[in-house]
C-alpha positions as CSV (number, residue, x, y, z in Angstrom):
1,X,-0.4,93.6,110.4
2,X,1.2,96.7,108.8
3,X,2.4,99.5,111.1
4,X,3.0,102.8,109.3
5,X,3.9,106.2,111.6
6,X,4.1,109.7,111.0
7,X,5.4,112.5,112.9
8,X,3.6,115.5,114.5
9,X,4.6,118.9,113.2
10,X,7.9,120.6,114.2
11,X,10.6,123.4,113.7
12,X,7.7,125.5,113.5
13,X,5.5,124.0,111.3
14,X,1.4,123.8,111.7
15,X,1.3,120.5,109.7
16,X,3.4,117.5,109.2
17,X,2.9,115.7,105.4
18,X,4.3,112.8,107.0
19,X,1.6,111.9,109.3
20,X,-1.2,113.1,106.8
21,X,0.4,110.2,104.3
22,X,0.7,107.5,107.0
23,X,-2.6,108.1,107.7
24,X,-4.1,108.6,104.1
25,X,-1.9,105.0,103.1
26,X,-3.6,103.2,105.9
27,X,-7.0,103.8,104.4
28,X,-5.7,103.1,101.0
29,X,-4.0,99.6,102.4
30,X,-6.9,98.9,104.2
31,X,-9.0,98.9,101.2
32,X,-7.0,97.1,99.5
33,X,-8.1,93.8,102.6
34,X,-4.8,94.6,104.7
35,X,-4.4,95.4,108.7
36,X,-3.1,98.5,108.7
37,X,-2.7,101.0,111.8
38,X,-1.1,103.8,111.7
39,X,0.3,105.9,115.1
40,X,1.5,109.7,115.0
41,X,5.1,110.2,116.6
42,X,6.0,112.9,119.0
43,X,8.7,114.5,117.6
44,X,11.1,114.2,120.8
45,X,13.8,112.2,121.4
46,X,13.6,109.2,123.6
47,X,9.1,109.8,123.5
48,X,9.2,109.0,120.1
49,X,10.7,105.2,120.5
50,X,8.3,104.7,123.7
51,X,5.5,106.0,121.4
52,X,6.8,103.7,118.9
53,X,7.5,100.7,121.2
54,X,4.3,100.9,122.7
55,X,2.6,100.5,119.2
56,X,5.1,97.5,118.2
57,X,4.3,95.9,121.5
58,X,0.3,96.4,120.9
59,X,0.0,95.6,117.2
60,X,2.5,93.0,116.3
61,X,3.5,94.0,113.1
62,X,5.0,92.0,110.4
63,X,6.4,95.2,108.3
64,X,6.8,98.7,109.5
65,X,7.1,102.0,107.3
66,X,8.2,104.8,109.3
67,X,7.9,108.6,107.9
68,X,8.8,111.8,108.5
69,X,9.1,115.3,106.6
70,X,13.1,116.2,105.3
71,X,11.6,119.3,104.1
72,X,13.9,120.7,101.3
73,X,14.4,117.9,99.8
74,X,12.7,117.0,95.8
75,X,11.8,113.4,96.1
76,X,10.7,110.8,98.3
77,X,13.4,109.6,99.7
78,X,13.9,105.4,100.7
79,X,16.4,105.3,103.7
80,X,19.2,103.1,103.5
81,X,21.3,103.2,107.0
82,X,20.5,104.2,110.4
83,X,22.9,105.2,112.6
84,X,23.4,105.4,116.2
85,X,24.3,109.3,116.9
86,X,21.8,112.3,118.0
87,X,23.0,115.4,117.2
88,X,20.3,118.2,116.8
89,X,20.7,121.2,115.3
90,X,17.3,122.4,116.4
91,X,15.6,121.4,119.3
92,X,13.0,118.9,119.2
93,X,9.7,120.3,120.5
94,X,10.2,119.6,123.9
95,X,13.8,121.6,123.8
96,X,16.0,119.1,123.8
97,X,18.7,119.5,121.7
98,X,21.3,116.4,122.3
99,X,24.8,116.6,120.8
100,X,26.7,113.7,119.9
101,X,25.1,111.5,121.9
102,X,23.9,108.0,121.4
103,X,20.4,106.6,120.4
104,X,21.3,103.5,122.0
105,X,24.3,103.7,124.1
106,X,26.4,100.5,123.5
107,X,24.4,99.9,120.6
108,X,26.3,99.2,117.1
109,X,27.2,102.1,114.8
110,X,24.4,101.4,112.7
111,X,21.5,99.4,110.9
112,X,20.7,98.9,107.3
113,X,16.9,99.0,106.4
114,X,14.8,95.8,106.1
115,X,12.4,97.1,103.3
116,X,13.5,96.4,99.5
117,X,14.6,99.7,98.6
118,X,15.7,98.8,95.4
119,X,12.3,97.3,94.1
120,X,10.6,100.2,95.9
121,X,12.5,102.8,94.1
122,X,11.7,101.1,90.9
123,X,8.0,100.9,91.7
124,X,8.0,104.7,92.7
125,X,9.6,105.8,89.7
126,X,7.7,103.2,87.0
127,X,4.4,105.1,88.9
128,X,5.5,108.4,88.0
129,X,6.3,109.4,91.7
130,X,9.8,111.4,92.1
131,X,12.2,109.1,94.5
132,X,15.5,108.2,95.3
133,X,17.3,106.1,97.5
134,X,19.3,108.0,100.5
135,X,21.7,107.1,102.1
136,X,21.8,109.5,105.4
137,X,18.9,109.9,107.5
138,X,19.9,112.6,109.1
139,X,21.1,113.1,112.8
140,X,17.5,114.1,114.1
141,X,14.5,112.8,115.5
142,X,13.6,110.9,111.9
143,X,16.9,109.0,112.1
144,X,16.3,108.3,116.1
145,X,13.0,106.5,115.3
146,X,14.9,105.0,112.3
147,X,17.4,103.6,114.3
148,X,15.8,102.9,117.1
149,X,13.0,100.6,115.1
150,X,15.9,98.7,113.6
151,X,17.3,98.3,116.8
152,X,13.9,97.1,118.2
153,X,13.1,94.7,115.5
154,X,16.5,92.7,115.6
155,X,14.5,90.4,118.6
156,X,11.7,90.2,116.0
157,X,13.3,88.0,113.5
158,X,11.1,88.0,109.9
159,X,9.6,91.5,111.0
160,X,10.7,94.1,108.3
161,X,11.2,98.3,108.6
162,X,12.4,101.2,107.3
163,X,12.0,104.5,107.2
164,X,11.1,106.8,104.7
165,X,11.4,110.5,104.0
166,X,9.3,113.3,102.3
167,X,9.8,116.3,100.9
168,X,7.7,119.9,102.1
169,X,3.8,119.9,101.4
170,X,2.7,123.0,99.4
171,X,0.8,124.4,101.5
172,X,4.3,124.7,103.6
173,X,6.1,126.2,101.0
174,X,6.0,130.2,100.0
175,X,5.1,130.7,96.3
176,X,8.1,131.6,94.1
177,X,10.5,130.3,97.0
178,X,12.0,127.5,95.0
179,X,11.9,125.1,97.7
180,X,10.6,121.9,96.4
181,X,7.5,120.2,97.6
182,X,5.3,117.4,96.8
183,X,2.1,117.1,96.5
184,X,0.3,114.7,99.6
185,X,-2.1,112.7,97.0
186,X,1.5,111.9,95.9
187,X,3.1,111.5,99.1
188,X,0.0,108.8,100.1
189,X,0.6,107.2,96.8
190,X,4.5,106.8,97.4
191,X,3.9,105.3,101.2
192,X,1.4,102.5,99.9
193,X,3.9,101.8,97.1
194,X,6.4,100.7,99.4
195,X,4.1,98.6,101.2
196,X,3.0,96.9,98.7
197,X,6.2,96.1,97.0
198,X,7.9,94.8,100.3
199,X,4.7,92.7,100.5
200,X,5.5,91.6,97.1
201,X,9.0,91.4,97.2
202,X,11.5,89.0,98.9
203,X,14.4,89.9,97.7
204,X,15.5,93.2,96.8
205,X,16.6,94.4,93.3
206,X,20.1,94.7,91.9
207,X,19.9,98.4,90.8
208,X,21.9,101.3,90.7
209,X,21.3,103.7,93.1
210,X,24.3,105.3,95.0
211,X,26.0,108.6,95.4
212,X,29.3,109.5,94.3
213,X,29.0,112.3,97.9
C-alpha cells in the first residue's frame, strides 16, 4: 500500500496543486496495478498529524509521499531534513500561529527523509521535470507533517516517507508577475516519479546535490 497526501488550500488560496497531484498520482499508480490512497490534509497544526495518523493507522502503508505547495519556488522540490520547530509566519487556517514551539516536544532535533532523493532527483530531471533536492522544509505546517510522519514511522521499521514540495499552479499565478509555476500535468508526473523510483530503488544514489547556503 502507497499513501500519498496533499494539503487543502491556504494563505488565501482557492486551490492547492498539491492535493490535485496526490490525487491525480494515485490514479496514475493505480493503473499502473498499485494500492494507492491518497488523503487531503487540513492545513492546521496538530489536525494535520491526527488527519495523517488516522490514515497510517487505517491503510498500513509501506511508503508514504507527503505534498504540499512552497509557492515561489521553480522546481519540485525533494525534502531532505525535518525538523522539530513550528514557527509560523502566517496563521494556519484555523489562526494558529505557533512561535518556536515544538512539533513533538522532547522529540529529537530532527529527521532525515526515508525516500531515495538522490535517485528521485535523477529520475525527475532524466524525465524532463524541473527538481531539486532541498534541504529546509520550512517551519510551517508542510514541515509539521514532514516531521511529524518521520517521527510516526520510526515504530514502523521498513516503512519509508518523505515529503515533497511544489511550486505555484498557473492558474495561481498573475500573468507577467514572474513568480514561477509549474504546470499540474507536470506536478502529477513528478509525484509518481518518486514513487516509482523508491519502489525501484533500495539504495539511494551517490550524487551531487547540496547547497553552498
Amino acid at each position: 500500500m502507497i499513501l500519498l497526501t496533499g494539503f487543502e488550500p491556504f494563505g488565501g488560496e482557492t486551490t492547492n496543486p498539491s492535493w490535485a497531484a496526490a490525487r491525480r498520482a494515485a490514479a496514475l499508480l493505480r493503473a499502473d496495478g498499485h494500492d494507492v490512497s491518497a488523503v487531503e490534509l487540513p492545513c492546521v497544526f496538530g489536525d494535520a498529524l491526527t488527519v495523517l495518523a488516522a490514515a497510517l493507522e487505517k491503510h498500513r502503508p509501506e511508503l508514504v509521499v507527503c505534498a504540499g505547495q512552497a509557492g515561489g519556488r521553480e522546481r519540485i522540490s525533494l525534502e531532505r531534513i525535518a525538523i522539530n520547530c513550528d514557527d509560523a509566519r502566517i496563521p494556519d487556517n484555523a489562526g494558529n500561529a505557533p512561535v518556536d514551539e515544538p512539533v513533538v516536544p522532547g522529540g529529537p532535533a530532527a529527521y532525515f527523509s526515508t525516500l531515495p532523493v538522490k535517485a528521485a532527483l535523477g529520475a525527475l530531471l532524466a524525465a524532463g521535470i524541473p527538481a531539486e533536492v532541498s534541504q529546509t522544509a520550512g517551519t510551517y505546517v508542510c514541515n509539521h507533517v514532514f516531521y511529524g510522519l518521520m517521527h510516526a514511522l520510526r515504530q514502523s521499521p521498513g516503512v519509508r516517507g518523505g515529503f515533497v514540495h511544489v511550486p505555484f499552479g498557473p492558474d495561481q499565478v498573475r500573468p507577467g508577475s514572474g513568480v514561477a509555476s509549474l504546470p499540474l500535468d507536470q506536478m502529477t508526473q513528478a509525484l509518481a516519479v518518486v514513487v516509482r523510483t523508491a519502489l525501484a530503488t533500495t539504495a539511494d544514489l551517490k550524487l551531487a546535490a547540496g547547497a553552498t547556503h
